[in-house]
C-alpha positions in Angstrom: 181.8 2.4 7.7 182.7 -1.4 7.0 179.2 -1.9 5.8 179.7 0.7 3.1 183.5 -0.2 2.1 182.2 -3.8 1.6 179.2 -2.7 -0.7 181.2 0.5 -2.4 183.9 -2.3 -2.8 181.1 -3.9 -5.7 179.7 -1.4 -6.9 183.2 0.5 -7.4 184.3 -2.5 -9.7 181.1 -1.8 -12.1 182.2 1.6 -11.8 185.6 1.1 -13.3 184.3 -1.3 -16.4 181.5 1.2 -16.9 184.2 3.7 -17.3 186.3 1.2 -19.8 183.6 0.3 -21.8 182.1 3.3 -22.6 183.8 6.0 -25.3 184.5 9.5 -23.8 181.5 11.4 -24.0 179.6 13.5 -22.4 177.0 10.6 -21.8 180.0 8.5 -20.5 180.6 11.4 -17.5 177.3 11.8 -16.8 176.6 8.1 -15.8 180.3 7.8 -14.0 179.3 11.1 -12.2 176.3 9.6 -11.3 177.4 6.1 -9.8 180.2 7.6 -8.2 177.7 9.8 -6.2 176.5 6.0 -4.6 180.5 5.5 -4.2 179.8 8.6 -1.6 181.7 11.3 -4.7 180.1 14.0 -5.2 181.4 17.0 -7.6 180.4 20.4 -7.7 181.3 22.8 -9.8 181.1 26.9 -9.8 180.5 29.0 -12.5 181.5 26.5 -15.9 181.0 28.8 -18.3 184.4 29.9 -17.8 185.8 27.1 -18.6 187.6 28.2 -21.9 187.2 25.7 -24.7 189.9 27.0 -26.4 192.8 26.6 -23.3 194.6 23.8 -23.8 196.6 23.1 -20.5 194.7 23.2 -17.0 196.6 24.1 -14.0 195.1 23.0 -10.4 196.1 22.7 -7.0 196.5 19.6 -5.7 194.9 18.0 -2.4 194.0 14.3 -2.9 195.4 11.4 -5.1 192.1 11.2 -7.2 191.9 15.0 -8.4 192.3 14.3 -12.1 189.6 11.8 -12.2 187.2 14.5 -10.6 188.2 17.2 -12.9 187.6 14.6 -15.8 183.9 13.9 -14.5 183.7 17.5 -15.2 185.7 17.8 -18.4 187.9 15.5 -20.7 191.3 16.1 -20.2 194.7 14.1 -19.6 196.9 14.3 -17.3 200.5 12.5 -17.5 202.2 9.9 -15.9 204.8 11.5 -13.9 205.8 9.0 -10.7 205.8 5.2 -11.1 206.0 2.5 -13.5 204.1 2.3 -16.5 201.9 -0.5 -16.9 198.1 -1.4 -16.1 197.7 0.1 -12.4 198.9 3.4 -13.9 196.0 3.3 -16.7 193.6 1.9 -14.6 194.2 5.4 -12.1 193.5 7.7 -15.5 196.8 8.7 -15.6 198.0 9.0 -19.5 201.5 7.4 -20.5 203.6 9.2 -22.4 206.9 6.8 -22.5 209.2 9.5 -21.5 211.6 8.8 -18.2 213.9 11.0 -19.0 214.5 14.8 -17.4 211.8 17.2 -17.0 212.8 19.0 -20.7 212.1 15.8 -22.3 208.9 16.2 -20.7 208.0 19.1 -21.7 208.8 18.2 -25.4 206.3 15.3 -25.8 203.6 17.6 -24.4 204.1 19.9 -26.7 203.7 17.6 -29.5 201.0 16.2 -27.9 199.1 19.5 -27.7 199.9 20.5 -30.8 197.4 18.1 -32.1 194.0 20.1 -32.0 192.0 16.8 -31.5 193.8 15.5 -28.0 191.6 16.6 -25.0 193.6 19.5 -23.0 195.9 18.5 -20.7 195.5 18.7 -16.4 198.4 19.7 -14.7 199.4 19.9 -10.8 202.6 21.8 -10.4 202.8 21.4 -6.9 204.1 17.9 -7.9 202.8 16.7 -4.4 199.4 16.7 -2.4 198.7 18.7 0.4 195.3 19.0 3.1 194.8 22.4 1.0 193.9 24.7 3.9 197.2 25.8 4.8 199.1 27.0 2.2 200.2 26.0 -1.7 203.4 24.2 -2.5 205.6 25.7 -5.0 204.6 25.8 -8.2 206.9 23.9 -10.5 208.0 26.1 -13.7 208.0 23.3 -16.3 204.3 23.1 -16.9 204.0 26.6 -17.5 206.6 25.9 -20.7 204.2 23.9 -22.8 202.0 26.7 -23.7 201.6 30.4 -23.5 197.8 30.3 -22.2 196.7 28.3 -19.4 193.4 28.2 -16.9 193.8 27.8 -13.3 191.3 25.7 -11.5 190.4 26.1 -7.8 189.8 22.4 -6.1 188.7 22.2 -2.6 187.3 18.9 -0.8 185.7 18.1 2.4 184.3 15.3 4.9 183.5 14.3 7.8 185.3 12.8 10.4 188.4 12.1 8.9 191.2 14.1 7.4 190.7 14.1 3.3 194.6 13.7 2.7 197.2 12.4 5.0 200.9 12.7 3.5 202.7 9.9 2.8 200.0 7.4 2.6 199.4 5.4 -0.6 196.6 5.8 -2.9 194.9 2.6 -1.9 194.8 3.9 1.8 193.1 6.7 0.4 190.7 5.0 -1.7 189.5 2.5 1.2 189.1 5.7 3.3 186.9 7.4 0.7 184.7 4.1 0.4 184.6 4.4 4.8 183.4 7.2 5.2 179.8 8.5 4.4 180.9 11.2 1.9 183.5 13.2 0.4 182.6 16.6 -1.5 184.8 18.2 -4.2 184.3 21.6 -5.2 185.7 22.8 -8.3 185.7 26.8 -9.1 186.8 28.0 -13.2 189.0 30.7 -13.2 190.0 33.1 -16.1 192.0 32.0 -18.4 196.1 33.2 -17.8 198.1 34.5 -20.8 201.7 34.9 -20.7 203.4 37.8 -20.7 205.8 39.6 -22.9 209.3 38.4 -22.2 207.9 36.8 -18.8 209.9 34.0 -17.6 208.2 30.3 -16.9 209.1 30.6 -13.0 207.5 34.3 -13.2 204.8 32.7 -14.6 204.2 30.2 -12.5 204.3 32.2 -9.5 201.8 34.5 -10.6 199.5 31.9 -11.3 200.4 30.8 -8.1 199.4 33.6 -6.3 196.0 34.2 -8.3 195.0 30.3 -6.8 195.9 31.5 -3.6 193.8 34.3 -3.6 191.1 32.1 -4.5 191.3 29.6 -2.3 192.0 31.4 0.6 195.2 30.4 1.7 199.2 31.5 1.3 201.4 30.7 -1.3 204.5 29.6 0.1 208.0 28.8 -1.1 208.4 25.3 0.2 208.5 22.2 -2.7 207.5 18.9 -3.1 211.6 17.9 -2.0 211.1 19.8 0.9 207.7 18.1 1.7 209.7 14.8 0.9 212.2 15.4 2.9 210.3 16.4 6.2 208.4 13.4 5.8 211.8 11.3 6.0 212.5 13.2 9.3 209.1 12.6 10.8 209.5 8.4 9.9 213.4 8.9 11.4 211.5 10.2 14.8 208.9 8.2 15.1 211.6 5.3 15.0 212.9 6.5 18.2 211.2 6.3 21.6 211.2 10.0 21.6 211.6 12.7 19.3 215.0 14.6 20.1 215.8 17.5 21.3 212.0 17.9 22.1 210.7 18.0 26.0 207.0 18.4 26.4 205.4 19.6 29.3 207.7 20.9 32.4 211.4 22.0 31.8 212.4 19.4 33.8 209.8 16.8 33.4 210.9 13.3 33.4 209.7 10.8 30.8 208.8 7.1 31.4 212.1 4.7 31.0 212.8 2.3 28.5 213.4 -1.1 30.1 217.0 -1.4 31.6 217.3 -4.8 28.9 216.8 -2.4 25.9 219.6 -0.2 27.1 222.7 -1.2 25.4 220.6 -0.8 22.0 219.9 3.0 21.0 223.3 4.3 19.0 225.4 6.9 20.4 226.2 9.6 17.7 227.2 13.0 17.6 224.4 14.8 18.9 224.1 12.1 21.9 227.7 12.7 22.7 227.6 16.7 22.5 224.1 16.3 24.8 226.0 14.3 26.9 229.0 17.0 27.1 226.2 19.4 28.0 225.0 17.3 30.9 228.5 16.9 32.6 229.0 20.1 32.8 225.8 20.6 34.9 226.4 17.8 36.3 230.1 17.2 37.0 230.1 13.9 39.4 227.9 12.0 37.2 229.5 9.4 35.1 229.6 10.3 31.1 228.9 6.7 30.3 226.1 7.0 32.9 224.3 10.2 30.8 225.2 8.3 27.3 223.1 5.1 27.9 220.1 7.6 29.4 220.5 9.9 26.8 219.9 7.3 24.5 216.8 6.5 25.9 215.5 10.2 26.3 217.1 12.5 23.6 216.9 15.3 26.3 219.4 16.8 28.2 216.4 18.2 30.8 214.8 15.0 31.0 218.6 13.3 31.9 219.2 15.6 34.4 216.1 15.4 36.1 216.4 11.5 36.0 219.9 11.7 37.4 218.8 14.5 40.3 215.4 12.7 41.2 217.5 9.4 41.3 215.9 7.4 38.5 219.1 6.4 37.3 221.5 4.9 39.6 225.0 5.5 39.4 228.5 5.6 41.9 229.7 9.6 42.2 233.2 9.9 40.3 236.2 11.2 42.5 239.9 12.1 42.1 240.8 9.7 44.1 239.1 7.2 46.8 238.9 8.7 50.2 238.7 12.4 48.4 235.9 15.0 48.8 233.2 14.6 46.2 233.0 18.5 44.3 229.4 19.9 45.4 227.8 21.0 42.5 226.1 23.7 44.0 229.2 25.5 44.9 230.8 24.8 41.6 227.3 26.4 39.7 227.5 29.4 42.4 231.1 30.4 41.3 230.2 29.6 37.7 227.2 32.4 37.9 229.3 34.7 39.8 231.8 34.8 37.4 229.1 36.2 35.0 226.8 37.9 36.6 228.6 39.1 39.9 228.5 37.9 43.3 225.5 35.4 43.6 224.0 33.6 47.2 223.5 30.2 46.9 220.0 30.0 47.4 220.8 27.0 50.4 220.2 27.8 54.7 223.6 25.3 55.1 226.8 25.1 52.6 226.2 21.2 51.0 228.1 18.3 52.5 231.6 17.4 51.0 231.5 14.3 52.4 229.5 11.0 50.9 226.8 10.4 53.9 226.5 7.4 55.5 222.6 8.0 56.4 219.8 8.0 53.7 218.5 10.7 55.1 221.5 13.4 54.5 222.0 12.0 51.7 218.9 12.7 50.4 219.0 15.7 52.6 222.1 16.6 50.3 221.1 16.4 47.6 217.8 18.3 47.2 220.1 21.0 48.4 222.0 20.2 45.5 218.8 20.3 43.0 217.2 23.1 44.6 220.6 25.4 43.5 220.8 24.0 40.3 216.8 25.1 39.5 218.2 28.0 41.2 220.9 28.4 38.5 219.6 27.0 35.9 216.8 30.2 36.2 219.4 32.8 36.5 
């Protein structure tokens, strides 16, 4: 894989100035389609004469970062510039700059014009505004590029290879790129459809999610209502977990399954919000005696209430019982749980051969004796 990224590297470079130099032409694809085959890129394409010479806008899923510079191996077409700054990088991608920044309607204008020009190749649009791995499901499709004109033809793009994962979300294009150079090939399929007229009196969001659907049927996979926000804003949650030690309010594996500990010098670190403080509400009531300072600083490190309270009844977590008042009789949780389900589900046995100590023992041994009593009734009640 190294070996080829080095050499695709080179040979990449000639690729780009071949693809400057030349005029656009159907000689000009033909050799790019050709040299990006040695780049490991090869396009296929399914049934082209239905490719409609006379559509003007193109409307195709989107899966990886380089889609419009397949489709314009195939085809000449443009697509605009809709996310980042304007300059060099953004004309070196293929990407075409239009100079607008403002809101989508201003958008939408300049196309218009720009289509309105018979001699400008047809415009390439992705209205799920983000990428996706394409096997699950399609994003919703935005309504704006369904405004420009009344006719449009969807195209179908699937792409495969081996190994590894074709697109990964939130990684940049150059990620991507060095990834396609890695590996030993990457396939992209491209399938015509009929062209789409609009209706009459059919909204743009109507038609867009009939278009929508007719993809989806092609491809083979759901058309869901999710956006590119809401992909945007899932990947800010997944960076915000995988900032913490462990993702919250998730346990894996057992119920009551205890997770490695954080050393004892990182404690005083992790931030104690709202959900730490109602989590830690939740383990004193199970657990009266502990501490709540105690449950805060391991709660911090676990973001589970099971995984706290199996640290603090397997004794992971040292702490000194609270009491009324020194000399008193520590509560014993197991009696406190037994009243608490007998209150709701009638009269309940403690599932114990011996009532639990009151008393702090002196020994280890009834200590310890004491409390897996203790644990065993709150399994015990925690099941009921």
């Amino acid at each position: 894989g190294l070996c080829l990224l080095v050499l695709r590297l080179f040979i990449g470079v000639h690729v780009f100035l071949v693809s400057c130099a030349l005029p656009d032409s159907v000689l000009r694809r033909f050799i790019v389609r050709v040299m990006c085959s040695v780049l490991g890129l090869f396009v296929r394409q399914s049934d082209p004469r239905l490719r409609d010479v006379n559509v003007r806008v193109y409307i195709a899923n989107h899966v990886t970062q380089f889609d419009h510079n397949v489709i314009n191996l195939l085809t000449s077409c443009n697509t605009p510039a809709l996310n980042g700054a304007p300059g060099f990088i953004c004309w070196s991608r293929g990407f075409m700059e239009l100079g607008v920044t403002g809101s989508r309607a201003e958008l939408v204008d300049s196309l218009k014009v720009y289509s309105s020009h018979r001699g400008n190749p047809p415009l390439l649009l992705f209205p799920e505004e983000a990428a996706t791995n394409g096997r699950a499901g399609l994003l919703r499709f935005s309504s704006w590029p369904f405004s420009v004109l009344d006719v449009v033809q969807p195209v179908a793009l699937q792409v495969q290879r081996p190994l590894i994962t074709v697109s990964v979300a939130d990684s940049s294009w150059i990620t991507e790129l060095l990834w396609t150079f890695f590996v030993p090939f990457t396939v992209y399929q491209v399938r015509w459809m009929p062209s789409v007229p609009r209706r009459a009196e059919e909204l743009s969001e109507d038609f867009a999610l009939r278009v929508q659907e007719l993809l989806a049927m092609e491809l083979g996979v759901v058309s869901t209502r999710l956006t590119a926000a809401d992909k945007t804003e899932h990947m800010k949650r997944l960076r915000h977990t995988s900032l913490l030690p462990f993702a919250p309010g998730g346990c894996p594996g057992q119920p009551l399954a205890a997770r490695p500990r954080m050393p004892s010098s990182l404690t005083g670190v992790a931030p104690e919000d709202v959900q730490i403080t109602a989590m830690a509400q939740r383990v004193k009531e199970v657990l009266p005696h502990v501490p709540l300072e105690v449950i805060r600083v391991d709660l911090a490190q676990t973001n589970c209430v099971d995984t706290t309270i199996a640290n603090l009844l397997e004794g992971r977590v040292p702490f000194f019982p609270e009491s009324k008042e020194a000399g008193t009789d520590l509560p014993a949780p197991s009696a406190s749980q037994a009243a608490a389900a007998s209150g709701i589900q009638g009269s309940v046995a403690v599932p114990s051969s011996k009532p639990a100590t009151k008393q702090f023992a002196k020994s280890p041994v009834e200590r310890h004796l004491s409390l897996q009593e203790r644990k065993r009734a709150l399994y015990d009640y925690a099941r009921r």
